[in-house]
DRENFIKE-934172 format. One record per atom (N, C-alpha, C, O): residue in one letter; x, y, z. Coordinates in pm, whole numbers, padded with zeros to 5 digits, always signed. Layout:
BEGIN
AXYZ ...
***
This chain:
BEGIN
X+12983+12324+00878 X+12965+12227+00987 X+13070+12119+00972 X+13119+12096+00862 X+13107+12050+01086 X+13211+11960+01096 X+13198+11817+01025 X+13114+11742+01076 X+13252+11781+00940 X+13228+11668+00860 X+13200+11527+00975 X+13122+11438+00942 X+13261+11521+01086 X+13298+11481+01170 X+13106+11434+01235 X+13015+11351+01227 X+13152+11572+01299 X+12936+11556+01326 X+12847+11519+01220 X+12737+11486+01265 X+12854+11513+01101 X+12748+11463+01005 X+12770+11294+00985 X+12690+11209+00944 X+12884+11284+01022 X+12891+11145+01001 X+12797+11035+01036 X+12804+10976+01144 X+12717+11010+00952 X+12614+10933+00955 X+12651+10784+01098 X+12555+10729+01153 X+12732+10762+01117 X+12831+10607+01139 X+12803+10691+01358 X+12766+10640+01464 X+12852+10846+01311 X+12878+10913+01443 X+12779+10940+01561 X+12771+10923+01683 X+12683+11011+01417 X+12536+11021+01511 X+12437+10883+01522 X+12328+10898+01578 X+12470+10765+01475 X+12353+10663+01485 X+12420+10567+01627 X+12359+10477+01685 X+12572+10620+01664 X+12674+10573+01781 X+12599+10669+01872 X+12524+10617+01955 X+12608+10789+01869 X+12560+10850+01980 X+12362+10861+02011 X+12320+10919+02111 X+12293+10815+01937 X+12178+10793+01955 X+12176+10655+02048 X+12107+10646+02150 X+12257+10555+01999 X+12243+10446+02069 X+12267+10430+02212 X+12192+10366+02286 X+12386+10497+02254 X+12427+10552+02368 X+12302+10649+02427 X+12267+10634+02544 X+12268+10702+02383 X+12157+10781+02470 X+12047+10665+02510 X+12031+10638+02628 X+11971+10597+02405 X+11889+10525+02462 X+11933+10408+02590 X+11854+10365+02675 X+12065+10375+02579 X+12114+10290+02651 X+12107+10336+02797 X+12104+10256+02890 X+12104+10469+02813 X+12152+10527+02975 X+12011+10532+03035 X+11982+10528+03154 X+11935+10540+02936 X+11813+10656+03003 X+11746+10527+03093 X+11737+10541+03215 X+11696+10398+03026 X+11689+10285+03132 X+11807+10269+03252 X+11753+10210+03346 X+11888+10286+03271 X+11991+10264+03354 X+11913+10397+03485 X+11870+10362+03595 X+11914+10506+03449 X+11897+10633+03511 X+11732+10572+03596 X+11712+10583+03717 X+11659+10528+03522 X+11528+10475+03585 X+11535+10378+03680 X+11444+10373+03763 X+11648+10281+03685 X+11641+10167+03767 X+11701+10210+03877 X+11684+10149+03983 X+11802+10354+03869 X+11859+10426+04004 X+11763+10461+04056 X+11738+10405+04163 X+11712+10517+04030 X+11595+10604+04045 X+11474+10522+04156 X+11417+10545+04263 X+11478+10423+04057 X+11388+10282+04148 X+11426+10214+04248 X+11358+10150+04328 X+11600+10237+04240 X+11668+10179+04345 X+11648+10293+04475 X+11576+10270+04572 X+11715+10403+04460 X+11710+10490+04541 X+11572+10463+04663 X+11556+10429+04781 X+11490+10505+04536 X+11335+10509+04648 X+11305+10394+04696 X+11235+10406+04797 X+11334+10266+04663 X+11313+10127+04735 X+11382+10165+04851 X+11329+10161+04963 X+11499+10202+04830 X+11607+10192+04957 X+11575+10291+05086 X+11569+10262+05206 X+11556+10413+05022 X+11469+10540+05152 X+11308+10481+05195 X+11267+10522+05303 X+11216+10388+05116 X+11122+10346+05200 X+11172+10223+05292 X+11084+10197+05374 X+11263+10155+05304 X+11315+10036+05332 X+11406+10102+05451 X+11428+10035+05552 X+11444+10199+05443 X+11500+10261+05575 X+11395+10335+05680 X+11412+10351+05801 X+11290+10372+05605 X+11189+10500+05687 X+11141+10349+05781 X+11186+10335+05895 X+11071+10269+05734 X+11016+10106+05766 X+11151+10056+05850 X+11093+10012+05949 X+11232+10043+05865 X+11352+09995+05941 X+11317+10118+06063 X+11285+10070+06172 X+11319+10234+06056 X+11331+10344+06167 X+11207+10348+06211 X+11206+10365+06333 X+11091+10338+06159 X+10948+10307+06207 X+10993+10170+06331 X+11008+10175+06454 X+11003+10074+06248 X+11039+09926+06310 X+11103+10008+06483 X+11036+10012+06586 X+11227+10056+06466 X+11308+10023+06581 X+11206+10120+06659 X+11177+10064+06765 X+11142+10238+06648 X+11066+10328+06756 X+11007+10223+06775 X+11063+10167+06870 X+10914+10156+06733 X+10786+10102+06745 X+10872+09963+06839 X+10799+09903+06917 X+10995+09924+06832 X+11072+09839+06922 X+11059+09895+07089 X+11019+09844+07194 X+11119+10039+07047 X+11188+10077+07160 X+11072+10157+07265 X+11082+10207+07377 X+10952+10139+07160 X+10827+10226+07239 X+10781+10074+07380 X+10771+10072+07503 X+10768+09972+07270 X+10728+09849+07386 X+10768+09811+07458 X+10710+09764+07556 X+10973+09820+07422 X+11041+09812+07509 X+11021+09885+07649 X+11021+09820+07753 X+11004+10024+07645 X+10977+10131+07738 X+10890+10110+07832 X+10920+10127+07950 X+10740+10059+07784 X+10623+10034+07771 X+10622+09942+07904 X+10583+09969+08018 X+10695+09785+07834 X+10688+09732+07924 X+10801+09732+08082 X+10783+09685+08194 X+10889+09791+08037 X+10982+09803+08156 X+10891+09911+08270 X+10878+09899+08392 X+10851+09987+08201 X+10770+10066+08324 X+10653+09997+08361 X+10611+10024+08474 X+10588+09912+08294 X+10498+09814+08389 X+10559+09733+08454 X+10514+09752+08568 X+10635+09650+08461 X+10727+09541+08519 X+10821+09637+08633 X+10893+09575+08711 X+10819+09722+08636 X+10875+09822+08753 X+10761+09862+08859 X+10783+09873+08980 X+10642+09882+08800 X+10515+09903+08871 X+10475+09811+08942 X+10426+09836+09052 X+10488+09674+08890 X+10428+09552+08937 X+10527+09513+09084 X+10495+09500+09203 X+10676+09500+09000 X+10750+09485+09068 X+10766+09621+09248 X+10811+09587+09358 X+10731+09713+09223 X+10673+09845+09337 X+10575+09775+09399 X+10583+09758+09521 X+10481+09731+09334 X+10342+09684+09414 X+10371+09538+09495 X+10311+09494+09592 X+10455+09495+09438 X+10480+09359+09541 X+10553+09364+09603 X+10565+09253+09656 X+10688+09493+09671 X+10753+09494+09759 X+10689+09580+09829 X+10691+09571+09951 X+10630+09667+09774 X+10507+09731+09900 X+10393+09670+09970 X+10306+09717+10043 X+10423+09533+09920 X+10289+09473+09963 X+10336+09410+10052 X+10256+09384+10142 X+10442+09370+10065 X+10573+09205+10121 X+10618+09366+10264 X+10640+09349+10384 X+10617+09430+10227 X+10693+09485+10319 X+10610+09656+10417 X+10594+09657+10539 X+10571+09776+10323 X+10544+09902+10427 X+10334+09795+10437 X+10283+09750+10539 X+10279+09793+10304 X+10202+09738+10325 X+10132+09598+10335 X+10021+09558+10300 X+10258+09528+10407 X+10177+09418+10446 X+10075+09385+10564 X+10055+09453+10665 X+10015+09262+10526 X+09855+09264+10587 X+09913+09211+10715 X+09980+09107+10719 X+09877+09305+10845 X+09876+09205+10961 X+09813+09207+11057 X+09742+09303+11085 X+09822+09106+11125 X+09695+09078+11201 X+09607+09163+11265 X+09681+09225+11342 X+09483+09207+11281 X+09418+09269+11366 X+09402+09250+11541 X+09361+09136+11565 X+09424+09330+11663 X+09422+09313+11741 X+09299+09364+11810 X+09246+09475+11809 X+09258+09207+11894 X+09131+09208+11943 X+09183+09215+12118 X+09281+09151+12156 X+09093+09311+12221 X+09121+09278+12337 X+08987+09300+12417 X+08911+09392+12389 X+08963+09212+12518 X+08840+09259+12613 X+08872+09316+12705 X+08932+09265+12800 X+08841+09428+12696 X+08883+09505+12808 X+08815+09511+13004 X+08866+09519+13116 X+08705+09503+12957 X+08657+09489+13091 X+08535+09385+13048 X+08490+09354+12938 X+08500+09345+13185 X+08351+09268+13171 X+08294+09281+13301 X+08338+09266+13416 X+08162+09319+13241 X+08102+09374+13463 X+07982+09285+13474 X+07929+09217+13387 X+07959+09295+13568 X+07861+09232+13572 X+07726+09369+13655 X+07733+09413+13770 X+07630+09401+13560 X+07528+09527+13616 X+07419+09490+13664 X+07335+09573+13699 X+07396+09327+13679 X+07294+09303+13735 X+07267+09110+13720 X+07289+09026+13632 X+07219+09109+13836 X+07154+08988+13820 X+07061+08937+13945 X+07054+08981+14060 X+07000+08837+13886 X+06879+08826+13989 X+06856+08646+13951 X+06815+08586+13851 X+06902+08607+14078 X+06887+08446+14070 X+06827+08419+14197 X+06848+08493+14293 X+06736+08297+14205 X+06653+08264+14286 X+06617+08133+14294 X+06557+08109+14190 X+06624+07979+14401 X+06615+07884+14347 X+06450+07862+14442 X+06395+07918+14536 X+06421+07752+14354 X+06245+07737+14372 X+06301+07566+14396 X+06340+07481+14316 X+06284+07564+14551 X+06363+07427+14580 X+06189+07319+14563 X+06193+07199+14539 X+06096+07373+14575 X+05972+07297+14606 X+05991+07226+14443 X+06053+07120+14432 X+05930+07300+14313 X+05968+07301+14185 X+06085+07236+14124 X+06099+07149+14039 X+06190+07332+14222 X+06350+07251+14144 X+06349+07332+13988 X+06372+07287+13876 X+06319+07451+14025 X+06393+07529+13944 X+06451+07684+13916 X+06367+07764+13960 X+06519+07725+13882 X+06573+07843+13904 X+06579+07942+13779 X+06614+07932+13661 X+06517+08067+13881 X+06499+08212+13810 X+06642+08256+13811 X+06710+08279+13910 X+06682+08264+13671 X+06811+08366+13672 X+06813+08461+13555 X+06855+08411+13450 X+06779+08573+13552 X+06845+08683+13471 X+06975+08759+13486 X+07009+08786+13602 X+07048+08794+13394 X+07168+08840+13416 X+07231+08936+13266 X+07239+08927+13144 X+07266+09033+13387 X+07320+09180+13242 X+07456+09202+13250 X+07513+09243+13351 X+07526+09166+13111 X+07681+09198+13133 X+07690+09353+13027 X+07638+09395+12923 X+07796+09405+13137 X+07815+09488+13013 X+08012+09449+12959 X+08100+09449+13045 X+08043+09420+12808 X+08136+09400+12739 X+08204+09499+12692 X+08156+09565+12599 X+08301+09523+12734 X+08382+09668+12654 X+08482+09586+12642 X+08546+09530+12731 X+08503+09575+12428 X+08589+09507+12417 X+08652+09591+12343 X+08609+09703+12369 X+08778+09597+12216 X+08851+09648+12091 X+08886+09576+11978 X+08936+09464+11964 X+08856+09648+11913 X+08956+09609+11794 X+09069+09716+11681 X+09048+09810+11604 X+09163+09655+11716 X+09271+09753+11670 X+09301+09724+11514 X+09315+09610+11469 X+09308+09818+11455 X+09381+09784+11316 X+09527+09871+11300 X+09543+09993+11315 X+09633+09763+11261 X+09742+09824+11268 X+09798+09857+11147 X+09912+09903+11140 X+09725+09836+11046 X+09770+09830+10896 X+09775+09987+10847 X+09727+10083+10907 X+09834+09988+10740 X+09886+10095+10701 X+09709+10154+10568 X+09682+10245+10490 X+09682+10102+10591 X+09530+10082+10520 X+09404+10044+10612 X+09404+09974+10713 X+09306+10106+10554 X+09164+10051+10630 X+09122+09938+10629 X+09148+09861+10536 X+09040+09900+10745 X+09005+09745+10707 X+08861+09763+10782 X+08831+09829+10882 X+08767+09662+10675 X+08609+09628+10679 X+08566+09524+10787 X+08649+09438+10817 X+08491+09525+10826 X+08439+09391+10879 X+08317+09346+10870 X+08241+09443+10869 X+08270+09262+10863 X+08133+09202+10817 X+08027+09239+10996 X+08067+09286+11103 X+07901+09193+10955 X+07800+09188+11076 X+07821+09069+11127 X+07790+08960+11079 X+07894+09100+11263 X+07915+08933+11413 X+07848+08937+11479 X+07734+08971+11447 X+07878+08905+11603 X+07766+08869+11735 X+07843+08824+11813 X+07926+08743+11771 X+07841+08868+11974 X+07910+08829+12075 X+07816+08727+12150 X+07702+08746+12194 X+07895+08610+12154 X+07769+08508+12253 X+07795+08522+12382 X+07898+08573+12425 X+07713+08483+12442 X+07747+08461+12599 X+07676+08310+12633 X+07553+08298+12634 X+07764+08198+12659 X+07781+08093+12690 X+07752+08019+12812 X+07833+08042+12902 X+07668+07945+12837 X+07686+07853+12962 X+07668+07693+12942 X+07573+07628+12899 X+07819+07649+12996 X+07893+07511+12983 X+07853+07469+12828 X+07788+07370+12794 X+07895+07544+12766 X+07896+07509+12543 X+07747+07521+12508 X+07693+07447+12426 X+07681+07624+12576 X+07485+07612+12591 X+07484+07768+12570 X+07532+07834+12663 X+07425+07852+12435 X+07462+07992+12442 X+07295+08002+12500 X+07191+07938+12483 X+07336+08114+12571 X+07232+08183+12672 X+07173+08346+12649 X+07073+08414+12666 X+07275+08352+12610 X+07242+08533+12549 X+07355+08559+12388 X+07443+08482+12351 X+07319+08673+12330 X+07344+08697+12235 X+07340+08858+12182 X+07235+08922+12188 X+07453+08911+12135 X+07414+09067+12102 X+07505+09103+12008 X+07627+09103+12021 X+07390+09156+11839 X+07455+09168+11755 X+07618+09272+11742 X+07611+09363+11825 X+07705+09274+11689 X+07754+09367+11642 X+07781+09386+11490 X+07812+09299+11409 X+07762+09521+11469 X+07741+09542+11296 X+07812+09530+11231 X+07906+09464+11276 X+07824+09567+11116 X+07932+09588+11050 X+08015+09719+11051 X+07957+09812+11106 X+08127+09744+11006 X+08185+09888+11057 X+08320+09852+10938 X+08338+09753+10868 X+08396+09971+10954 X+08523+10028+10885 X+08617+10078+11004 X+08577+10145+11099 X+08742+10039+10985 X+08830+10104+11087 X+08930+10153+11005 X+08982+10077+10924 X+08975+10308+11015 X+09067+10402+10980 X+09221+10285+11029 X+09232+10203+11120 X+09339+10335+10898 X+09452+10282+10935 X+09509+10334+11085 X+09495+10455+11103 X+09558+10274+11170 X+09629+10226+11269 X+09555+10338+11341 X+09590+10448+11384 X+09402+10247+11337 X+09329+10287+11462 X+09233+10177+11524 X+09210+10063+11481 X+09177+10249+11647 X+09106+10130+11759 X+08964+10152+11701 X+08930+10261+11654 X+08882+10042+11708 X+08738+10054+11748 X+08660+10018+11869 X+08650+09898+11894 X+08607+10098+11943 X+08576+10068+12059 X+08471+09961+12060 X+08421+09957+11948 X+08415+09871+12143 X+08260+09805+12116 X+08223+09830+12245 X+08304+09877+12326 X+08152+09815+12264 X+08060+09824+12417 X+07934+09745+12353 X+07880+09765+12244 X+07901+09648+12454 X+07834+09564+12429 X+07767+09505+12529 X+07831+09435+12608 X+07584+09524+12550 X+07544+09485+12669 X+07460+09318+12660 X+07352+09321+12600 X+07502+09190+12710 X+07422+09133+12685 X+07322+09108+12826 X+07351+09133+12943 X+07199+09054+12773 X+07101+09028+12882 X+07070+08874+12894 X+07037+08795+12805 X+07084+08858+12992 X+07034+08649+13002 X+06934+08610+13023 X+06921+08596+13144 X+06835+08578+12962 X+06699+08551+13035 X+06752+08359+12991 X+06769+08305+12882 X+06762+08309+13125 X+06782+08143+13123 X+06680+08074+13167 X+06681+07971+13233 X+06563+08156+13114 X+06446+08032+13117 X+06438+07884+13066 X+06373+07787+13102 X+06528+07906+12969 X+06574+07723+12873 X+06624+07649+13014 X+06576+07539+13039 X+06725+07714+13112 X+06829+07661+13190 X+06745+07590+13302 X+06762+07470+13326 X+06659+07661+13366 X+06576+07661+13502 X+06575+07547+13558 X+06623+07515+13667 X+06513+07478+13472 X+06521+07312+13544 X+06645+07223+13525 X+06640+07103+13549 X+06767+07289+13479 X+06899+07233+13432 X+06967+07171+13568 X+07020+07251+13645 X+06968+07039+13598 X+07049+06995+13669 X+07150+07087+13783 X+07144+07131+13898 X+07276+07081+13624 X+07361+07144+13681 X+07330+07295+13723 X+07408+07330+13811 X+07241+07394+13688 X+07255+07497+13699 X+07196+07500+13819 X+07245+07584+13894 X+07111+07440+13860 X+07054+07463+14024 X+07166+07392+14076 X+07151+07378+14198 X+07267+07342+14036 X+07362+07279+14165 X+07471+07424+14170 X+07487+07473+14282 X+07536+07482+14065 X+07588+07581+14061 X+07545+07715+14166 X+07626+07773+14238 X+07404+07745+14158 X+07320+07859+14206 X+07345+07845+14313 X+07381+07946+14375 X+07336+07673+14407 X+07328+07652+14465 X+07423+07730+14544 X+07408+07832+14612 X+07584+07618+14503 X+07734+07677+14545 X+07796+07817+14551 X+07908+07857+14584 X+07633+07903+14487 X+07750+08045+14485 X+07786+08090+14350 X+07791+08212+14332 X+07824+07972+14205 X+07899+08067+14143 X+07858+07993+14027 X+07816+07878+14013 X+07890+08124+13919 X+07787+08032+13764 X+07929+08074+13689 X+07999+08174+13701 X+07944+07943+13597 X+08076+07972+13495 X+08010+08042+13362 X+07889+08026+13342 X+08063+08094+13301 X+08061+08140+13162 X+08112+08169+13083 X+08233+08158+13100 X+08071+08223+12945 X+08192+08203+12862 X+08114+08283+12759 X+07996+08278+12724 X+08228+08368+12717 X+08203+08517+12645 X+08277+08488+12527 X+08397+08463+12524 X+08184+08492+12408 X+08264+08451+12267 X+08237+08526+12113 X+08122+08533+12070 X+08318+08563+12060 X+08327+08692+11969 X+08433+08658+11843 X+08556+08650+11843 X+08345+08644+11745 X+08451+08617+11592 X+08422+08745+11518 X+08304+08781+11516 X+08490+08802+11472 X+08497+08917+11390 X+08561+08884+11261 X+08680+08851+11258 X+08488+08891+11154 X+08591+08799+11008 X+08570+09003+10929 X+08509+09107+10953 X+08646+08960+10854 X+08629+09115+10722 X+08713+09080+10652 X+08726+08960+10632 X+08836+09212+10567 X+08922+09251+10485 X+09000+09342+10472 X+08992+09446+10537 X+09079+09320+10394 X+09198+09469+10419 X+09230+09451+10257 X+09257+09350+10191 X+09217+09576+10223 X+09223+09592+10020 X+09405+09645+10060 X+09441+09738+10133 X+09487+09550+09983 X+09634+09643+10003 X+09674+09718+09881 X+09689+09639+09787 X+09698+09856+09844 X+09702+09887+09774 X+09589+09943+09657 X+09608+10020+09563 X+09489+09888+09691 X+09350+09898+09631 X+09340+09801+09520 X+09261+09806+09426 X+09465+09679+09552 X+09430+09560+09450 X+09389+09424+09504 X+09283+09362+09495 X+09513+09395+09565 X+09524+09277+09696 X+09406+09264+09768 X+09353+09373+09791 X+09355+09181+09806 X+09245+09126+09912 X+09262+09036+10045 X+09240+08916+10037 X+09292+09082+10139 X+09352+08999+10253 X+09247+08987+10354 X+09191+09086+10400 X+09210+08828+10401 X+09086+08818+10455 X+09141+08799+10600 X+09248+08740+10620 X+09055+08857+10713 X+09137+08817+10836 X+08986+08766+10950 X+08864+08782+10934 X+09040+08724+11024 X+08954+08675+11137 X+08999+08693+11271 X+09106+08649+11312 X+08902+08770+11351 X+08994+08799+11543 X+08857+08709+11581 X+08739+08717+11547 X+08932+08619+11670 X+08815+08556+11750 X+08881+08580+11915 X+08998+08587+11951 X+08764+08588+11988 X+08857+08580+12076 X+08712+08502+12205 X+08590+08502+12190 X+08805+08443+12332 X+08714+08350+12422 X+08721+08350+12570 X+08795+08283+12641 X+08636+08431+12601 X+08676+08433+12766 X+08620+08382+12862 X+08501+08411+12854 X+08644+08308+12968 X+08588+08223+13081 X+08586+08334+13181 X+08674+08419+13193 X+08480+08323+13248 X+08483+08351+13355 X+08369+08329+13488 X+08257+08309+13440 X+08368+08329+13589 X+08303+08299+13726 X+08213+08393+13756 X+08259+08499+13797 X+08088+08383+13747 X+08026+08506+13827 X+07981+08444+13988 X+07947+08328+14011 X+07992+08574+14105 X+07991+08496+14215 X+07858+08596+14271 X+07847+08714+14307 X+07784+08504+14260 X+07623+08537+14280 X+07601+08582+14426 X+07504+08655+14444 X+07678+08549+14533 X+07700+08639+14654 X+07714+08735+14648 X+07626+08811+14689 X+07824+08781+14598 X+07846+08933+14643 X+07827+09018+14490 X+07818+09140+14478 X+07825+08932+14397 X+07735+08986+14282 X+07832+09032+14197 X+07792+09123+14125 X+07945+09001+14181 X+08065+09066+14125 X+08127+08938+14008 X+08049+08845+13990 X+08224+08935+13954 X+08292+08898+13875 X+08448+08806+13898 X+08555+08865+13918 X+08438+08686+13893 X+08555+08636+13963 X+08681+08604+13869 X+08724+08690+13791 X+08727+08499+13877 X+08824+08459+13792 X+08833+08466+13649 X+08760+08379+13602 X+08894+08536+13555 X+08826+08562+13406 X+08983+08494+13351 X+09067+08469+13437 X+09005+08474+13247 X+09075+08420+13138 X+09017+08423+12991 X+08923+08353+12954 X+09079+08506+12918 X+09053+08534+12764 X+09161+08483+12694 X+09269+08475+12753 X+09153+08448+12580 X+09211+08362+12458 X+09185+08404+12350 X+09074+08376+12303 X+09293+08498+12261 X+09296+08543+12151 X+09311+08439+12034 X+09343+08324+12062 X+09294+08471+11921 X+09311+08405+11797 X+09321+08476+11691 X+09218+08464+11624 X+09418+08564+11634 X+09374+08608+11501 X+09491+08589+11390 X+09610+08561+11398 X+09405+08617+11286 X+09475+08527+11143 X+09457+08610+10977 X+09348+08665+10966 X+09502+08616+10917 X+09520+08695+10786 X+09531+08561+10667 X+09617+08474+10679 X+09440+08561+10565 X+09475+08502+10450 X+09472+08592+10331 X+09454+08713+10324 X+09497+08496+10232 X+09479+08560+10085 X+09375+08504+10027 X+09342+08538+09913 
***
């Protein structure tokens, strides 16, 4: 054997050297794996960035969809109310000059509409059409509640009956009977909603007000004038 290798001086050099590395080799070792969990956690990190990122851009695109569809194909607008005809099917007036007072019953029939032009359905609550004499309601006839399909009509037909027993001894109304002709006034609020989108809530109101003459001679219907009103909120 090599004098060289026995050298006591040789092998207590190379023992020392061994123990010296083998800590060194452990702290790589420790380094390494710190560094691959410290990257997996960095690449976790950025998905888990780029997932919310995603996340929220496609909500903020949605939102942003729902409010130009709302501003623009579905926005809320007004409902259209019209009276179409108003007849008059009967009446029966009579003055009691001894008394000084007057029998009048009277039957209208109302065929009015309401249009919805929205790109969506719209509700309406339970109204009532009055029938008016000089700001004094005289008759009254419910209408229900209902649903109207997008950009469609609802028909109403609507009969009211007058029994003006309150009126009889009314001044003015025996001076009217007298002359021939009784004024009135036909009045109709319709309130509901329109869901836009199935989020939005848009409240609307059609009122609408019509004057007109009935001419107790020949039993017919004279001068009429109607006055729309309708309106959309949030």
């Amino acid at each position: 054997m090599d004098e060289e290798s026995l050298n006591p001086r040789r092998v207590a050099a190379a023992a020392d050297a061994s123990a010296t590395e083998t800590p060194n080799n452990k702290d790589r070792k420790e380094a390494n794996t710190n560094d691959a969990a410290a990257l997996i956690r960095q690449r976790k990190r950025r998905r888990r960035n780029m997932c919310l990122g995603i996340t929220g851009g496609v909500i903020l695109t949605v939102i942003l969809v729902i409010v130009i569809l709302s501003f623009t194909v579905f926005k809320a607008k007004r409902p259209v109310t019209n009276v179409d005809s108003v007849t008059l099917r009967d009446i029966k007036a009579s003055l009691d000059a001894n008394r000084l007072r007057v029998d009048l019953n009277i039957t209208l029939d109302v065929d009015m509409s309401l249009k919805n032009p929205n790109k969506v359905s719209m509700k309406y609550t339970n109204s009532s059409a009055l029938l008016n004499y000089r700001n004094q309601a005289i008759g009254e006839v419910p209408i229900p509640a209902g649903r109207i399909a997008s950009d469609r009509t609802q028909a109403m037909n609507l009969t009211v009956t007058v029994m003006a027993d309150r009126l009889f001894s009314d001044p003015q109304l025996i001076q009217d009977v007298s002359a021939g002709s009784l004024p009135i006034n036909v009045y109709t609020k319709i309130s509901g909603k329109v869901k836009i989108i199935g989020i939005i809530k848009v409240k609307f109101t059609a009122t609408v007000s019509c004057d007109m003459t009935i001419l107790i001679s020949n039993r017919t219907i004279g001068q009429q004038n109607c006055r729309y009103k309708n309106k959309v909120k949030l």
